[in-house]
ZAZARO-257856 format. One line per 5 residues: for each residue z, x, y of N, C-alpha, C. Coordinates in pm, 1 decimal. Each point is the difference from the previous one (the first is absolute). Example, Ala and Ser with C-alpha at 12.3 -4.5 7.8 and 13.67 -1.06 7.14 Angstrom:
REM ZAZARO-257856
780.0 1319.0 -569.0 0.0 -89.0 119.0 0.0 90.0 120.0; -72.0 -35.0 105.0 6.0 82.0 119.0 73.0 -77.0 109.0;
***
This chain:
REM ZAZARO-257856
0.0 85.7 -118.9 0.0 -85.7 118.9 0.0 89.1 123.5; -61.3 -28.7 83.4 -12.5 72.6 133.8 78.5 -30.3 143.1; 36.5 22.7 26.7 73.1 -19.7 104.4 -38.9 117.2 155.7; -47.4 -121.4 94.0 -49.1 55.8 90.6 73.8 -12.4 148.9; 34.5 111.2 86.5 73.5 17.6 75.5 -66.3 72.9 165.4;
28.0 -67.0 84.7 -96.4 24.2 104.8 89.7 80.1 109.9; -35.6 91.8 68.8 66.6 94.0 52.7 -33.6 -14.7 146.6; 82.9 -3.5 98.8 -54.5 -28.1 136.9 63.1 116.7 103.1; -20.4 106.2 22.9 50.0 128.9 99.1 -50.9 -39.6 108.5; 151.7 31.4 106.7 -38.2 -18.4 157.3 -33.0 107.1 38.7;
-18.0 52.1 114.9 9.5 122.9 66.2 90.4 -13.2 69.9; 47.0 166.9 23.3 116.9 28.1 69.7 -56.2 33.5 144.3; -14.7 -55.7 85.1 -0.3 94.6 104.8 56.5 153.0 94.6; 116.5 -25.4 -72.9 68.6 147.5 62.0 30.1 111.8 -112.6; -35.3 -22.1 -139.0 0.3 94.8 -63.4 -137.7 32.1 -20.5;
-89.2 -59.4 -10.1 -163.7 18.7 14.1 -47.4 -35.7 -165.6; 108.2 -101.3 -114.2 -17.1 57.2 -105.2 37.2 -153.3 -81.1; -54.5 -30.7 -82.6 18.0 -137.6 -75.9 143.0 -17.2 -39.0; 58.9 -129.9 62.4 150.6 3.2 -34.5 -17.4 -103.1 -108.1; 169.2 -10.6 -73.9 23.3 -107.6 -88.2 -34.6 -149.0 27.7;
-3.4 -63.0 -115.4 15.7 -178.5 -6.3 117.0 -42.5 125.7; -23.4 -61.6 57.1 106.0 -88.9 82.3 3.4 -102.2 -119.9; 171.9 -34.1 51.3 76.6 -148.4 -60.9 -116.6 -129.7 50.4; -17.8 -86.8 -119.6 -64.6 -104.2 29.9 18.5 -66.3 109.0; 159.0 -12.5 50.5 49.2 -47.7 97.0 -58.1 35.2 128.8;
-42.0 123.9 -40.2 -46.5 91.8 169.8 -124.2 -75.5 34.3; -45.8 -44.3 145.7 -76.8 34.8 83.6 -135.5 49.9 -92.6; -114.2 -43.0 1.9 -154.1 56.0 -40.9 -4.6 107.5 94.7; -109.3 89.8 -59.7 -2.9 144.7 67.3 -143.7 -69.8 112.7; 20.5 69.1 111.8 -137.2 -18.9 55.5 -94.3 105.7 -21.6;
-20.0 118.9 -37.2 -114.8 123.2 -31.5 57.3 -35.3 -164.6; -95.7 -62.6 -58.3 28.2 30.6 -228.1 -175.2 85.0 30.3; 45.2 106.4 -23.2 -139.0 137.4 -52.8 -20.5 -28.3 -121.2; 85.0 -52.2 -95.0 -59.7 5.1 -130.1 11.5 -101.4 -100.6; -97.8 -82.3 -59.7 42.5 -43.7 -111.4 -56.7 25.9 -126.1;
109.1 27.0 -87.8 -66.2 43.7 -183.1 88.4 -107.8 -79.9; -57.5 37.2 -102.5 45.5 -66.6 -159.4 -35.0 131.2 -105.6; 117.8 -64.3 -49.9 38.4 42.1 -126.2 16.7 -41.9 -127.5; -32.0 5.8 -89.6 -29.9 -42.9 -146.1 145.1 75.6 -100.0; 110.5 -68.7 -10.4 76.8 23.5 -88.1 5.2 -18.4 -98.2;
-41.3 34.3 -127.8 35.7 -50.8 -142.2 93.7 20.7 -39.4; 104.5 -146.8 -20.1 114.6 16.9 -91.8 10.0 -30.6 -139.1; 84.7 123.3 -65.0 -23.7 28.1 -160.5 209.9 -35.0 -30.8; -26.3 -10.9 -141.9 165.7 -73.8 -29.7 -29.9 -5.6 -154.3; 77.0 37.4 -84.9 47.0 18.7 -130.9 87.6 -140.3 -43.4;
-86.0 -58.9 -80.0 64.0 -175.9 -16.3 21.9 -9.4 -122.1; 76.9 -57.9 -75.8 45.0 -46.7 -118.8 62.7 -114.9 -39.8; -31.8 -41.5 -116.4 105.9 -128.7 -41.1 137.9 53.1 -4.8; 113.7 -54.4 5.9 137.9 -1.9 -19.5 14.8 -80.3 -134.7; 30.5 89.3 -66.6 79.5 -81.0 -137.9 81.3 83.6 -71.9;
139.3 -104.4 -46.0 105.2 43.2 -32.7 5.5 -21.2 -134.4; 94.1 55.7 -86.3 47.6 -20.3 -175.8 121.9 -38.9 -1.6; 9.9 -72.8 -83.0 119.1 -89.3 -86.3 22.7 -8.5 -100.5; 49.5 20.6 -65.5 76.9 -77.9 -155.5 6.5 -98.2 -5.2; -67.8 -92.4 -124.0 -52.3 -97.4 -47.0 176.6 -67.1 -27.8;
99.0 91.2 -15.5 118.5 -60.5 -92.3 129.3 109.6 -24.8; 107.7 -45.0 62.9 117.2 78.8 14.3 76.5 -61.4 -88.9; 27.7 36.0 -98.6 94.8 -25.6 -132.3 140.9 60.7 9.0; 112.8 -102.6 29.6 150.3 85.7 52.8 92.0 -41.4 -117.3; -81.5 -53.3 -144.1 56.9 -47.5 -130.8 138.1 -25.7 3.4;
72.2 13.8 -45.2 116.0 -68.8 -5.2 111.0 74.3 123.1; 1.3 -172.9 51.1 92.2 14.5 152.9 121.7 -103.8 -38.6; 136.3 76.7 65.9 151.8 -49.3 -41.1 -17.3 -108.7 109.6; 51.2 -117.1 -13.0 60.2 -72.4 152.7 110.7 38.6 54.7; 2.0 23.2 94.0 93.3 41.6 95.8 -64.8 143.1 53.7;
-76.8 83.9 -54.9 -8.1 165.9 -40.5 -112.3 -23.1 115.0; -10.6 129.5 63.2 -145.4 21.8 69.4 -77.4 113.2 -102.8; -144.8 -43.4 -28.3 -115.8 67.8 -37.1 -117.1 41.0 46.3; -64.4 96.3 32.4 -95.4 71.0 28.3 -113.9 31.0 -70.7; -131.6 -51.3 96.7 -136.4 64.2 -77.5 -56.0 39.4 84.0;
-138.0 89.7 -36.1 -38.6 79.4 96.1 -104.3 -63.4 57.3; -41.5 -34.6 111.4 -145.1 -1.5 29.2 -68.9 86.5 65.3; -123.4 51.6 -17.5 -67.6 92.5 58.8 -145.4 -79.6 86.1; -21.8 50.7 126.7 -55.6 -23.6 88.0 -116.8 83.1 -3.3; -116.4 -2.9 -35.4 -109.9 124.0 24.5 -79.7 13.1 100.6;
-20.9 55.3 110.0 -98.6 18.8 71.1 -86.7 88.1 -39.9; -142.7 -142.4 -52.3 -125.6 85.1 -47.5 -134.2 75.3 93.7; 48.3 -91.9 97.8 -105.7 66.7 148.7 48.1 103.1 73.1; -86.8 49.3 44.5 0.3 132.5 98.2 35.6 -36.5 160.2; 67.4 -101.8 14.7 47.8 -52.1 109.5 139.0 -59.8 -28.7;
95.1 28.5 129.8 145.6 -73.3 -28.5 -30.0 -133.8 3.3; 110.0 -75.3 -41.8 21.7 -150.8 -47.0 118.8 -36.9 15.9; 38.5 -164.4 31.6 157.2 -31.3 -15.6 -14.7 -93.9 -119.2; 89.1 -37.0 -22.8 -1.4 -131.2 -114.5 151.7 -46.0 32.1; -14.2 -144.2 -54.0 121.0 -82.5 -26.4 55.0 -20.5 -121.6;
113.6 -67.7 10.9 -5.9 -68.3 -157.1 85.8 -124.5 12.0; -60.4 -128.0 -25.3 95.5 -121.2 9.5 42.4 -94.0 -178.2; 58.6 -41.9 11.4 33.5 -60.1 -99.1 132.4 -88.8 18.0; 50.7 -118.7 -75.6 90.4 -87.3 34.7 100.1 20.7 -161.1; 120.9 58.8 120.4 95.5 -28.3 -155.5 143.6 48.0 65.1;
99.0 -44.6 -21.5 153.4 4.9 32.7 84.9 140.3 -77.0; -76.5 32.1 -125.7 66.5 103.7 -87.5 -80.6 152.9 10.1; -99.3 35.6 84.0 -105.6 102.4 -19.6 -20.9 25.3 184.4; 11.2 130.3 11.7 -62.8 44.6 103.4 -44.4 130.8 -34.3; -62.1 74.9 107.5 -59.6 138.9 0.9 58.5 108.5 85.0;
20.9 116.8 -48.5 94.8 93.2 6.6 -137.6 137.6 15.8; 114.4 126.8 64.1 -104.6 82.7 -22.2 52.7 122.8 -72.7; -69.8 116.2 -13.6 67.9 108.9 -55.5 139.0 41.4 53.1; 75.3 -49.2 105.0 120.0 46.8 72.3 131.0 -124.0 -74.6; -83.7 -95.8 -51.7 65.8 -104.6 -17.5 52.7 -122.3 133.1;
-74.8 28.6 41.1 13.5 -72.2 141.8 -113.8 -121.9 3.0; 77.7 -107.8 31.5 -143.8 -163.5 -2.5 -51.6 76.1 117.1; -134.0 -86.5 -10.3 -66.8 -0.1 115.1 -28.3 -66.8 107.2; 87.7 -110.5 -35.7 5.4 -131.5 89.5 158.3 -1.5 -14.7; 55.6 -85.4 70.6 132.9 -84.8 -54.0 -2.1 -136.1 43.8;
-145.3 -67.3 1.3 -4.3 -126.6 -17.8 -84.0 -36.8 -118.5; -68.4 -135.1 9.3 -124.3 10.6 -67.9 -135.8 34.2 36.9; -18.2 72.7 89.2 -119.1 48.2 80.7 2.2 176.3 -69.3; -116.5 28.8 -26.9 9.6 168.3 -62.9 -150.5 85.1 145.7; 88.2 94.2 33.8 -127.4 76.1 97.3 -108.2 38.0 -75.1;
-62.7 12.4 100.6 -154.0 125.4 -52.7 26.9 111.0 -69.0; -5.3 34.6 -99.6 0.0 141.6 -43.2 -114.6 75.9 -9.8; -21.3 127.5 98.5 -72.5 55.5 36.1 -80.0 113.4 -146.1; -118.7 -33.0 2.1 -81.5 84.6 -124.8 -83.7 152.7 75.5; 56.1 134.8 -52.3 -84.1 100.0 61.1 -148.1 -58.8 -54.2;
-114.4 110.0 41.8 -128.9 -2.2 -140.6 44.3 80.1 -104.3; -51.6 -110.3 -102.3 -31.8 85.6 -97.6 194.3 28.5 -76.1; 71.8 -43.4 20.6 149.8 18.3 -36.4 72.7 -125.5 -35.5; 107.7 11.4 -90.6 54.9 -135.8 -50.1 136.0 7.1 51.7; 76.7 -65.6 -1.7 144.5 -73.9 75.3 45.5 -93.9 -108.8;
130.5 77.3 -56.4 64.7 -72.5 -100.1 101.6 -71.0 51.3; 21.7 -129.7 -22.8 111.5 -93.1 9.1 58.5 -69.7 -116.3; 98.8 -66.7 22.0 73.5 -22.8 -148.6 9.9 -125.3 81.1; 30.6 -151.4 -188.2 -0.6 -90.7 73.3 143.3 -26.0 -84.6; 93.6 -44.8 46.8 145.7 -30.0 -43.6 6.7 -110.5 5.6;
70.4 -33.9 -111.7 38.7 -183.6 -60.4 124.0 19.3 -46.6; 67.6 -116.4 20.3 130.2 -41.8 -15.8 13.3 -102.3 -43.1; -12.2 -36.1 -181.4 -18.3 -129.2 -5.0 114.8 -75.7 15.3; 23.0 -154.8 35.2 93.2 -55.2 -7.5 -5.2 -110.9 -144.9; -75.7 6.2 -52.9 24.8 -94.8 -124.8 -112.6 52.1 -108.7;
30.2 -42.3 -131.9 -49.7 -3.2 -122.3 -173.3 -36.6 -2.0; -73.6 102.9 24.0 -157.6 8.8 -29.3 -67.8 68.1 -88.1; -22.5 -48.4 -106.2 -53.8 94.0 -97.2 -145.9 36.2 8.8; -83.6 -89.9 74.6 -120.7 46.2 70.0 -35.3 4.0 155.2; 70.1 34.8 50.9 8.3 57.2 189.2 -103.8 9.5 18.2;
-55.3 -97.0 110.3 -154.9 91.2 64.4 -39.3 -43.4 128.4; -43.2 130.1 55.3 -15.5 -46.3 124.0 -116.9 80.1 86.7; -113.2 -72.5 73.8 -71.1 48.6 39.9 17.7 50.7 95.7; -48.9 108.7 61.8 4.3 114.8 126.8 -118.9 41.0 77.8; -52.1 -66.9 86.4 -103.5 51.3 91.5 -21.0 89.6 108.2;
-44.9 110.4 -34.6 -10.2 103.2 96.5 -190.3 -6.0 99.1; 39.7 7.0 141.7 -120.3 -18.6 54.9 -39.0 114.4 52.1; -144.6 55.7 44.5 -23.4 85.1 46.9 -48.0 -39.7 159.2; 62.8 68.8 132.1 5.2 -67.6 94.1 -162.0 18.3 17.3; 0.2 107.9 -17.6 -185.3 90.6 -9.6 -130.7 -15.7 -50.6;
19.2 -79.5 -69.3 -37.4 -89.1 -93.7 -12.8 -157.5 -67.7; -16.4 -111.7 87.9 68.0 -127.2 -37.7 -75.6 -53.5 -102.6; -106.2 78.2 -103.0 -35.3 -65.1 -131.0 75.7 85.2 -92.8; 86.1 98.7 7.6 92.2 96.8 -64.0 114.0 -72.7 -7.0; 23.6 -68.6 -111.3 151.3 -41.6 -47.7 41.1 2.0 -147.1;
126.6 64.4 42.2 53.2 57.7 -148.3 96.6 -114.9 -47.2; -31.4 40.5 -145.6 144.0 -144.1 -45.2 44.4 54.0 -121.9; 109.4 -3.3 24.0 121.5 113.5 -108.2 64.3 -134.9 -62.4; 79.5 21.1 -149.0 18.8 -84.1 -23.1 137.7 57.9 -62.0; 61.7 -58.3 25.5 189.1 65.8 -16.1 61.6 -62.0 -96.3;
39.2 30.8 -170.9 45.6 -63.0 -75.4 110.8 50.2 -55.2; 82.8 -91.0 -23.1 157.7 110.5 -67.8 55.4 -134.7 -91.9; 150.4 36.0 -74.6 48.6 -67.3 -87.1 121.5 32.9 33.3; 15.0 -190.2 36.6 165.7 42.9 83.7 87.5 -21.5 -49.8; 121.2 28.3 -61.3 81.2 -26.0 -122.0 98.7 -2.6 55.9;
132.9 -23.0 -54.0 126.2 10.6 17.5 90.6 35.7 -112.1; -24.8 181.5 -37.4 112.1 21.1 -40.9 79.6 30.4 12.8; 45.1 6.0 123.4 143.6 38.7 64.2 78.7 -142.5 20.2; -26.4 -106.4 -47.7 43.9 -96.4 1.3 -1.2 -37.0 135.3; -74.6 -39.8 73.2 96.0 10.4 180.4 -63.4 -160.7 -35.6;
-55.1 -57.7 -27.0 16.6 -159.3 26.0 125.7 -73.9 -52.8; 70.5 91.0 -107.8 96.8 -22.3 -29.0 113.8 29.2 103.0; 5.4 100.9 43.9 103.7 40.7 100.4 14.0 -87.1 152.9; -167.5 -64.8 12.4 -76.8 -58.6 129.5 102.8 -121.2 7.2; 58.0 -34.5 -107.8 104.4 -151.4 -18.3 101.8 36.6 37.5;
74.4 132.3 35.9 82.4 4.3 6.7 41.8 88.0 173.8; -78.6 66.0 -20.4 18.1 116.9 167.7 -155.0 16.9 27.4; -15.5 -15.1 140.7 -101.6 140.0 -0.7 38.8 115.4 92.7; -127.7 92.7 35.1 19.1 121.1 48.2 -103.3 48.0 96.4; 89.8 -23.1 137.4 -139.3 32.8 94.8 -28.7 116.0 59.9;
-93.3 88.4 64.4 47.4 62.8 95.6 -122.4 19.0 81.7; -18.4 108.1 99.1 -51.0 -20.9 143.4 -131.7 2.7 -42.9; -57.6 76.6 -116.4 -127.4 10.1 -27.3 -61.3 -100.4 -34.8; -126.4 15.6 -5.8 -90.3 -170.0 -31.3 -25.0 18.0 -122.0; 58.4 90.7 -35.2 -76.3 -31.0 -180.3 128.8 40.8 -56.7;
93.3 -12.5 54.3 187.3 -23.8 -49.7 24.6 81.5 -66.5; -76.5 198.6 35.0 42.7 94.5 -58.4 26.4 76.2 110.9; 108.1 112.0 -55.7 80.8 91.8 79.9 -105.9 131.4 30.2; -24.0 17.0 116.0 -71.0 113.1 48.2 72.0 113.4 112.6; 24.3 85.9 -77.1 73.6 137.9 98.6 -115.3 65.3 129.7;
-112.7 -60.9 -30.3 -91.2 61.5 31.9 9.7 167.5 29.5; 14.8 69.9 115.5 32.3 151.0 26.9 119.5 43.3 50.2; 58.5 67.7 -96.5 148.2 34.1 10.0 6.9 161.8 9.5; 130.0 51.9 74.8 11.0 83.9 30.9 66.7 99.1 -117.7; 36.3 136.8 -49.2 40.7 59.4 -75.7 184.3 7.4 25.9;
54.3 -41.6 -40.3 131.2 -8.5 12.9 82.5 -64.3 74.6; -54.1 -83.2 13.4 9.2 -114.5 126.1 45.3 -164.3 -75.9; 59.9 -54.5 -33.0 21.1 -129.8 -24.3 -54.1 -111.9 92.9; -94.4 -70.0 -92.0 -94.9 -102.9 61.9 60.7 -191.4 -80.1; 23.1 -71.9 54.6 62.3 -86.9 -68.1 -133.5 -198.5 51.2;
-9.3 -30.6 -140.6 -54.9 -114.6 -3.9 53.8 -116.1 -68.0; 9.7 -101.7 47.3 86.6 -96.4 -18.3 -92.9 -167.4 -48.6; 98.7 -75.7 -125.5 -88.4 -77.3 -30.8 86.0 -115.5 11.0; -27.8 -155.6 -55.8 100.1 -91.3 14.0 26.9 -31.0 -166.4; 109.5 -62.3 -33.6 -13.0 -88.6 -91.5 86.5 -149.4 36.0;
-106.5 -102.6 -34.8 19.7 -127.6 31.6 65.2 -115.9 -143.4; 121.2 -30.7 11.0 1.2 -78.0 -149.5 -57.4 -140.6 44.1; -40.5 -84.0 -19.6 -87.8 -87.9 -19.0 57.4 -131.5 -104.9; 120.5 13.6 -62.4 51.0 -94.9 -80.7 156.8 -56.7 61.5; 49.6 -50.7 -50.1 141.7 -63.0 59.0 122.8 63.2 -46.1;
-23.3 106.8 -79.6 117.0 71.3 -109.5 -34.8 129.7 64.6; 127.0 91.3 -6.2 -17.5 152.4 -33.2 -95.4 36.9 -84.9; -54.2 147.2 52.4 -121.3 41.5 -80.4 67.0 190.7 7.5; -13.7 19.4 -165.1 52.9 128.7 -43.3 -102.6 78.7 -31.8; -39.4 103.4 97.3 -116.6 133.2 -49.2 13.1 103.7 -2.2;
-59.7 88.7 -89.7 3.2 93.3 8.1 -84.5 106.7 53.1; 31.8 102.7 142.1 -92.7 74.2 44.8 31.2 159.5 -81.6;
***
């Protein structure tokens, strides 16, 4: 494509010598000595954007109450950066990254930014709350770069209860500040005492006897 650009030099009178463009704003010159054109050809390195996914994240047998982890991997197959999303609807599952840190703390997840040509691993963590022996749940990742590029992961696990906690669920539960109701020290210092704190709630009309 060509792109053509027209050049208009005033004269200077007191330097004797072609000065710069004036601001559009300025005043028309009264002496224009010259007019040319110029023929620019602009050149640009273009590509599709498309990303890789896993067809299917298998986190097989998940405890209720327990948080579990699978990996997903993000591929950037083009020679150009990319962002992508990832949405999906569910109360027990969000997305985490290598630091262990969500990426949201609502239900809204940001852009995660794709170099070229490089992948970005994230983990997707579930916390089941009840008895699923076939869990499944679809996961759509979009490419912003791309809007016929959409990935769809498919997240399956087996949620059991052998720690009994639906049994225990009748009697107390156990909360604490995290959203997926596990204890995180996150970065602690070397000899330093760091302290995290949880609740327990009895839930029945009688004393309740446990053992920690």
């Amino acid at each position: 494509r060509d792109f053509q650009i027209v050049l208009k030099a005033m004269y200077n009178e007191e330097a004797g010598l072609l000065g710069r463009l004036d601001s559009v704003h300025a005043p028309a010159p009264q002496a224009l000595t010259l007019h040319s054109r110029r023929v620019m050809i602009g050149k640009a390195r273009v590509c599709t954007s498309f990303i890789e996914v896993p067809q299917e994240v298998n986190l097989g047998d998940c405890t209720i109450g327990s948080s579990k982890k699978g990996e997903l991997t993000l591929k950037n197959l083009s020679e150009m950066p990319t962002s992508a999303s990832i949405s999906f609807q569910s109360k027990i599952l969000r997305v985490v990254n290598g630091q262990n840190k969500p990426l949201s703390t609502d239900s809204k997840i940001p852009q995660v930014q794709i170099a070229p040509n490089s992948t970005v691993n994230l983990y997707l963590e579930i916390v089941p709350m009840r008895i699923n022996p076939a869990y499944c749940k679809q996961i759509t990742v979009v490419n912003h770069s791309n809007p016929a590029n959409h990935g769809y992961v498919t997240l399956k696990s087996n949620n059991e209860d052998s720690n009994r906690v639906s049994l225990h669920a009748l009697f107390y539960l156990v909360r604490t500040r995290h959203p997926s109701n596990t204890i995180y020290f996150d970065t602690i210092v070397t000899n330093s005492p760091i302290f995290r704190t949880f609740t327990l709630k009895n839930i029945t009309q009688s004393d309740v006897v446990l053992e920690l």
